[in-house]
C-alpha positions in Angstrom: -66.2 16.1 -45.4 -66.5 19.0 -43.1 -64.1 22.1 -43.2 -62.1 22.2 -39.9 -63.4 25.5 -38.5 -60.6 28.5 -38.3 -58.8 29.2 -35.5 -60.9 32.4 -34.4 -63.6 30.7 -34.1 -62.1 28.4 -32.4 -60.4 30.4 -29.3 -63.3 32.5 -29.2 -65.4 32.8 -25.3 -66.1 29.6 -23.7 -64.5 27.6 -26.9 -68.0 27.5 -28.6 -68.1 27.1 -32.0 -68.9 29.8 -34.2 -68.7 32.5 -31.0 -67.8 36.3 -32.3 -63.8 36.5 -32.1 -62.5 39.1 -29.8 -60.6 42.3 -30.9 -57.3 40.8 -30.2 -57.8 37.9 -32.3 -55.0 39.1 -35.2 -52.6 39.1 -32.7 -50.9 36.5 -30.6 -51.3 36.1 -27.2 -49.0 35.2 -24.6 -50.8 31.5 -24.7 -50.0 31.2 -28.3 -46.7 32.1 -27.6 -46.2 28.5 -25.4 -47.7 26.6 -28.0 -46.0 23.5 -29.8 -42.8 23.7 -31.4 -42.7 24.6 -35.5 -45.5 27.4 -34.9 -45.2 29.4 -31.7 -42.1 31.2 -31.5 -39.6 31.5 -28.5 -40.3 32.6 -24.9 -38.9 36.1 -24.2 -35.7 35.1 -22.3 -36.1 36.3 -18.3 -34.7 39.8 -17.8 -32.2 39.1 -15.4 -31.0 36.2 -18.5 -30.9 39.0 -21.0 -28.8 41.8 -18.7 -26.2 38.7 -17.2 -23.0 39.0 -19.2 -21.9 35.7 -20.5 -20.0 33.3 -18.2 -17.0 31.9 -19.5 -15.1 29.0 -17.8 -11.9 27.7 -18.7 -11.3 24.2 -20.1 -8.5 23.6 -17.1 -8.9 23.9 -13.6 -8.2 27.4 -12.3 -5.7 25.7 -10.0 -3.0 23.6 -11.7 -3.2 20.8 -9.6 0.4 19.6 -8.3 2.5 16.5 -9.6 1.0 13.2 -7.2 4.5 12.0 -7.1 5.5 15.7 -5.9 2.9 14.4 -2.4 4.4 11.0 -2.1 7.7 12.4 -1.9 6.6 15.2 0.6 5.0 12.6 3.0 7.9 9.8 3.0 9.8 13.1 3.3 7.6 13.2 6.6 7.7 9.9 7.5 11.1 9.6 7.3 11.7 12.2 9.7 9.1 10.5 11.9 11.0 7.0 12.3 14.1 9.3 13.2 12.6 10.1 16.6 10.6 9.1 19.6 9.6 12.4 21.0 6.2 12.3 21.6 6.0 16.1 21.0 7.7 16.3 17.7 5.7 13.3 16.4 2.5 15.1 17.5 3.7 18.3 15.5 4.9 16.2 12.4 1.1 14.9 12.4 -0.2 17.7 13.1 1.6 19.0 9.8 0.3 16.7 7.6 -3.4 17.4 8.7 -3.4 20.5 8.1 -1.9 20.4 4.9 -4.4 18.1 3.8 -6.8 20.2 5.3 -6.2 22.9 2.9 -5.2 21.2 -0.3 -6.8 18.2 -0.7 -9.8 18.1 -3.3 -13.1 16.5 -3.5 -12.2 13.7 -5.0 -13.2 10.3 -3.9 -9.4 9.0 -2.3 -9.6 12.5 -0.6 -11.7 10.8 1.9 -8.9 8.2 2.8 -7.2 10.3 5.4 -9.8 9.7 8.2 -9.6 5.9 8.0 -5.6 5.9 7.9 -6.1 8.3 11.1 -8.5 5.3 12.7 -5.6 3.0 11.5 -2.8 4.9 13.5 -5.2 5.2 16.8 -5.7 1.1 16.6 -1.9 1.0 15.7 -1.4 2.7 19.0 -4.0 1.0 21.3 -2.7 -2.6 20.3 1.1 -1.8 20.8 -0.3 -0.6 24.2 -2.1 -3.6 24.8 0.8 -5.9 24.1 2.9 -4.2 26.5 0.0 -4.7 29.1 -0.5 -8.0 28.2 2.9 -9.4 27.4 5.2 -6.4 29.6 8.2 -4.5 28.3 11.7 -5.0 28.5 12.2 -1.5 30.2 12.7 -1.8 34.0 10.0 0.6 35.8 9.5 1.0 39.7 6.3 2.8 39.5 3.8 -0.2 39.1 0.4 0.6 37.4 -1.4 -2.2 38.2 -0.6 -6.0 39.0 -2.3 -8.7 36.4 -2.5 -12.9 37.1 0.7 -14.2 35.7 0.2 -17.1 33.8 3.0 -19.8 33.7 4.8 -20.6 30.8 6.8 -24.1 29.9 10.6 -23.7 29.7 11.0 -23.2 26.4 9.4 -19.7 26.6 11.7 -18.2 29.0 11.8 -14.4 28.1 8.2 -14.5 27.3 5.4 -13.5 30.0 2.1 -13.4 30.3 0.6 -10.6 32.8 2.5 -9.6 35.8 3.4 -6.4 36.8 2.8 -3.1 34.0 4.8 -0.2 35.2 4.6 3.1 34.0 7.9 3.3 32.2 6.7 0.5 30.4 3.6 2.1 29.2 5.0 5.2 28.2 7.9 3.2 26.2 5.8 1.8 24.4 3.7 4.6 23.6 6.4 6.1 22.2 7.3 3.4 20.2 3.7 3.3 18.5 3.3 6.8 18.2 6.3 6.6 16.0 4.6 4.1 13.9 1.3 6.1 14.2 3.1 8.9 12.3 4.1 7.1 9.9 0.8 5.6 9.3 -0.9 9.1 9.0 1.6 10.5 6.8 1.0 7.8 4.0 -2.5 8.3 4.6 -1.8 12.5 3.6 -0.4 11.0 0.5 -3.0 9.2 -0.5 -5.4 11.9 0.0 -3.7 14.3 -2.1 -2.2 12.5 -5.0 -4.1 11.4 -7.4 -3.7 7.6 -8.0 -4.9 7.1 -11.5 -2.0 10.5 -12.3 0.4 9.0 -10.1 0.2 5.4 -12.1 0.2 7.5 -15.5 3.4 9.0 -14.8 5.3 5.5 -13.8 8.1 4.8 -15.8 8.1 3.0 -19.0 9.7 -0.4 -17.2 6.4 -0.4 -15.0 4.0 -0.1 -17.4 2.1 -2.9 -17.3 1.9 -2.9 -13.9 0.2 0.3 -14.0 -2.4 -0.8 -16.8 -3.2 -3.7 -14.1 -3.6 -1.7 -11.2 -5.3 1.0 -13.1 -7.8 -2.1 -14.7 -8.5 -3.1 -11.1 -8.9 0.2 -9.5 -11.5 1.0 -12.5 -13.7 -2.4 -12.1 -13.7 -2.6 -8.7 -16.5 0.5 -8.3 -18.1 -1.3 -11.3 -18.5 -4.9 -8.7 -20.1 -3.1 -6.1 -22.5 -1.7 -8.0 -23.6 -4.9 -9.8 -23.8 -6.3 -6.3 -25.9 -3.2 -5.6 -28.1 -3.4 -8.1 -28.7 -7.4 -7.8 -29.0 -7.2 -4.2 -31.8 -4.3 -4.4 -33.7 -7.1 -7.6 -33.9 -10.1 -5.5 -35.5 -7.7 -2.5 -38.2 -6.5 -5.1 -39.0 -10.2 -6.3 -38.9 -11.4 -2.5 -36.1 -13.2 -2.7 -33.5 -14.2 0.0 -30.0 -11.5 -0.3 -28.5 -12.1 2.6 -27.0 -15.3 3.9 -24.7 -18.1 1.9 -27.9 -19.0 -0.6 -28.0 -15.2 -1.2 -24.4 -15.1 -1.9 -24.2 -17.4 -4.1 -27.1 -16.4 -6.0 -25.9 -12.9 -5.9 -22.2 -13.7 -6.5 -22.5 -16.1 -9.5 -24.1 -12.9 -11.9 -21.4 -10.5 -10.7 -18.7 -12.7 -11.7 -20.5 -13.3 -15.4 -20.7 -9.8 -15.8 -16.8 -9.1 -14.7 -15.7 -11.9 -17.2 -17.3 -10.2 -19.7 -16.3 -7.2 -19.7 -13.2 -8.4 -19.0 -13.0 -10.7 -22.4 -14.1 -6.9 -23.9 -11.2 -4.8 -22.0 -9.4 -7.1 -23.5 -10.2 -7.0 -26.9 -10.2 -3.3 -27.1 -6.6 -3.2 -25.5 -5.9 -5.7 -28.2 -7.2 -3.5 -30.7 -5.7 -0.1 -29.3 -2.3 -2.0 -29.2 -1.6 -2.4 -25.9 1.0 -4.6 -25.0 2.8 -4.2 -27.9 7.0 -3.4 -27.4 9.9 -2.5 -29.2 12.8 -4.2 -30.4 15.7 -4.3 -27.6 18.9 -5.3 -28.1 20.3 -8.6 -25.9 23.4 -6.6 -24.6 20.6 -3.8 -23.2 18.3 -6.7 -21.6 21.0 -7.9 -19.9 22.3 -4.8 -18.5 18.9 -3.4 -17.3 18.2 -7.3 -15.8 21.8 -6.4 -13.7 21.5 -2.9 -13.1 17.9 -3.3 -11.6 19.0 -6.8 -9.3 22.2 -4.9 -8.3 19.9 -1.9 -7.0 17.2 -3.8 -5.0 20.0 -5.7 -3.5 22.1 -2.5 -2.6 18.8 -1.1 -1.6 18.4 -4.0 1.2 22.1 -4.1 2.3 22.1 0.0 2.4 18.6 0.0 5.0 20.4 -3.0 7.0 23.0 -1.2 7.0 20.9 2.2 8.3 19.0 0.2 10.6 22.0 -1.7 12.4 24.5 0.4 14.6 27.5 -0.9 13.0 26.6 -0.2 9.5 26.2 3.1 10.0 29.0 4.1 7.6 28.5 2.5 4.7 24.6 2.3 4.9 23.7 5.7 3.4 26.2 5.5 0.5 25.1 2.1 -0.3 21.4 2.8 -0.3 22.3 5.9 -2.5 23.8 3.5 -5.1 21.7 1.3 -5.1 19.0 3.9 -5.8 20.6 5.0 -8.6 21.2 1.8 -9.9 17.7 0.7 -9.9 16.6 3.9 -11.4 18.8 3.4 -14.3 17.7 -0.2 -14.7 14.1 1.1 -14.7 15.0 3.9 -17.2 16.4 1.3 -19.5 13.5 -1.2 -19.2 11.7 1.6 -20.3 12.7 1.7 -23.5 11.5 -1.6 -24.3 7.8 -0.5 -24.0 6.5 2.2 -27.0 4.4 4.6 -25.7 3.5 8.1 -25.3 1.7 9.7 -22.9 -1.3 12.0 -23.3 -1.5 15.6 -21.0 2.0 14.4 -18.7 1.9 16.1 -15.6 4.9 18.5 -15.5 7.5 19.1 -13.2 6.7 22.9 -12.0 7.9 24.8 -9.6 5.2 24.3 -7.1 5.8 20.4 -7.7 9.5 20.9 -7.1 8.8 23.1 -3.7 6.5 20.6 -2.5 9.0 17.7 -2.8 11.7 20.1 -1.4 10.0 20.9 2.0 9.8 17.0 2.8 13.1 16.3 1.7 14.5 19.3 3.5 12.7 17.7 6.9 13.4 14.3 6.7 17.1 15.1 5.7 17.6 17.7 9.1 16.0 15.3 11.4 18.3 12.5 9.9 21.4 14.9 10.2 20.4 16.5 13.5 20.5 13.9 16.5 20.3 15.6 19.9 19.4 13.9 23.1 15.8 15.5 22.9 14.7 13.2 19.8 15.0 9.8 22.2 13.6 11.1 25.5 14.7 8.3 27.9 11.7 7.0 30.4 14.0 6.0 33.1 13.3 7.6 35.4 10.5 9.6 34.4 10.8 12.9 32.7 8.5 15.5 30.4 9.8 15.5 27.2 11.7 19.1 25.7 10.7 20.0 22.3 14.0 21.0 20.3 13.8 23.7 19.0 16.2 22.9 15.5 14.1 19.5 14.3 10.7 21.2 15.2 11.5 24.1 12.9 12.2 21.4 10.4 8.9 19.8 11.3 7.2 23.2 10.0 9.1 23.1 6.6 6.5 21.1 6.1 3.6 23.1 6.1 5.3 24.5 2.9 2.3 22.7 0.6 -0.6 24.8 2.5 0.5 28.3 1.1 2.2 26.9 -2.2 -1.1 25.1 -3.6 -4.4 26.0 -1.2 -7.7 23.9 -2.7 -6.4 23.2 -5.6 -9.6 21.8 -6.9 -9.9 18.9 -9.6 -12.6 18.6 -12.0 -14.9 15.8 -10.7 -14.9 12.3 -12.3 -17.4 12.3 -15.3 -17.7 16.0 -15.5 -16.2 18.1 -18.4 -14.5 21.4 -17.0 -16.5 24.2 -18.1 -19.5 23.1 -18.6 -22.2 23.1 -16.2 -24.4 20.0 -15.4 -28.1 20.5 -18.0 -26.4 22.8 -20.4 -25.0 22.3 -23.8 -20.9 22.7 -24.3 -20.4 26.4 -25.4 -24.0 27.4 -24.8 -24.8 30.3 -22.5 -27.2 30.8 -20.0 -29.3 33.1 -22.7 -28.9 30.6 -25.1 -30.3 27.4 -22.4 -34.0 26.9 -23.0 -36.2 27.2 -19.8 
């Protein structure tokens, strides 16, 4: 058996065997230095790597992020004040509201990018209430006629009801107001659901609600998981030249995806079983039945207190009913609550830029509900430009409160730690990182 020859020999000129070994040999070169790991030693770090102080991030956001339910109460603040009015121009500035303050606070987050398809919503809103009052007229007399359409006739029994005829421009711009109210409305649910986070919002629910929220928040978790099974099956059967599209496709396609949501929904289940979810406390019978009362007697006051809003004879004892029975369903729910055990990890607290937020729509809806000057109904008969007021559009602006109380107020990314830096070990540095 031969004796391997030594290493000088080996990295001599040209490799050959048994070559003279340069001067150098004793010393390592920066080839040796690259060598495998257990006998070369570390690369020099880069000089810039060696003279960068150490970046430190912190483990929370820079920007507390505010309370979701703090949002949703800021744009039904909003949307209240838009179903109080049918003034084109305040409508317009309440929506313009809400845009930019979406604009400048919402995050990257995935439900950020809801706003644009609620703004598409509002737009269709708008064109079909204008194509029913095209197609089927308007109650509101007009003498300037638009255009003339085929009537068709109608049986008896439809009296009232008419197809085509005569659209005048009074009509048209009634009911353009009419759907730019509901337009408004539409757009400033869609602000809230681009700024408030849904899986925080269902975490902070109340204790009555709770399973509720584990359902919505199982759904809302599996339902990214079904697309991309449907994906990934879809993108198999093209590699094996197999159909995808079409109802033998679907089939084929839909029959896997469903095995795999019944599984993992059999192990959901067994790990929710095994964390002890579901479980609840011992209530007494006198405390059932009073939360079953309190919460029915709310929902009902609720209903008669908004018929009673909604109707012009109600108008006095609609807002104090709808105020009770508020407060009795939140009581109901704050008992219920005490039937379910369970804490809550990292609650979002009630600060004072949550408590601002909610303020500024409150504060708008509750002016344009007090205020009510002939400028919030512009009339269309006859035909007349439409005044801005100057009282409810200044309450219109309280709402632009959220864009200077909590500007990008970023959220760390879903499946991302904060602080640490995708390729890099938690509480390394970049001297530490190898190259």
């Amino acid at each position: 058996m031969g004796v391997p020859p030594a290493p000088e020999l080996v990295g001599g000129a040209g490799g050959r065997v048994g070559a003279a070994a340069p001067r150098n040999a004793g010393q390592r070169t920066p080839t040796a230095l690259t060598g495998t790991r257990g006998t070369a030693e570390r690369r020099a770090p880069h000089p810039t790597a060696v003279t960068a102080p150490p970046r430190t991030r912190s483990r929370r956001p820079p920007h507390p992020t505010v309370h979701p339910a703090a949002w949703w109460l800021w744009a039904l603040g909003l949307g209240t004040a838009a179903t109080r009015t049918t003034n084109p121009l305040l409508l317009a500035l309440l929506v313009a509201v809400s845009a930019y303050a979406v604009t400048t606070c919402r995050t990257d987050a995935p439900w950020a990018r809801s706003y644009s398809a609620f703004l598409k919503l509002a737009l269709a809103v708008l064109a079909v209430r204008l194509f029913f009052a095209v197609v089927l007229g308007s109650p509101i007399p007009g003498t300037h006629v638009v255009v003339t359409l085929p009537e068709v006739p109608l049986p008896h029994w439809a009296q009232g009801i008419r197809l085509g005829g005569r659209v005048t421009a009074e009509g048209l711009l009634f009911a353009a107001y009419d759907g730019l109210r509901l337009a408004a409305l539409l757009v400033c649910v869609g602000a809230a659901n681009a700024l408030a986070n849904p899986h925080r919002l269902l975490k902070s629910l109340p204790g009555a609600l709770y399973e509720t929220g584990v359902a919505v928040v199982v759904a809302l978790t599996f339902a990214p998981h079904l697309i991309a099974d449907v994906q990934r099956l879809r993108a198999a059967r093209r590699l094996r030249g197999r159909p995808d599209r079409g109802l033998r496709g679907l089939l084929q396609v839909g029959l896997p995806v469903l095995e795999g949501a019944l599984e993992r929904s059999v192990a959901l289940a067994a790990a929710m079983d095994a964390r002890g979810y579901g479980r609840t406390a011992v209530v007494p019978a006198r405390v059932r039945r009073t939360t079953a009362a309190l919460t029915l007697g709310g929902l009902l006051g609720v209903c008669a207190g908004t018929y009673g809003l909604l109707t012009a004879d109600g108008g006095r004892y609609g807002l104090p009913v709808l105020c009770g029975g508020v407060a009795a369903a939140l009581a109901g729910l704050w008992l219920g609550g005490r039937r379910t055990a369970r804490t809550r990890y990292r609650p979002d607290p009630w600060d004072a830029r949550a408590l601002s937020v909610a303020a500024s729509g409150v504060a708008a809806a509750a002016l344009l509900v007090l205020a009510d000057p002939p400028a919030l109904h512009p009339g269309v008969v006859p035909l007349a430009a439409p005044a801005l007021p100057l009282w409810p559009a200044a309450a219109a602006l309280l709402g632009l409160l959220p864009a200077f109380l909590a500007p990008a107020a970023r959220e760390p990314s879903a499946g991302k730690t904060p602080g640490r830096e995708p390729g890099r070990r938690p509480g390394s540095t970049p001297e530490e990182e190898p190259s």
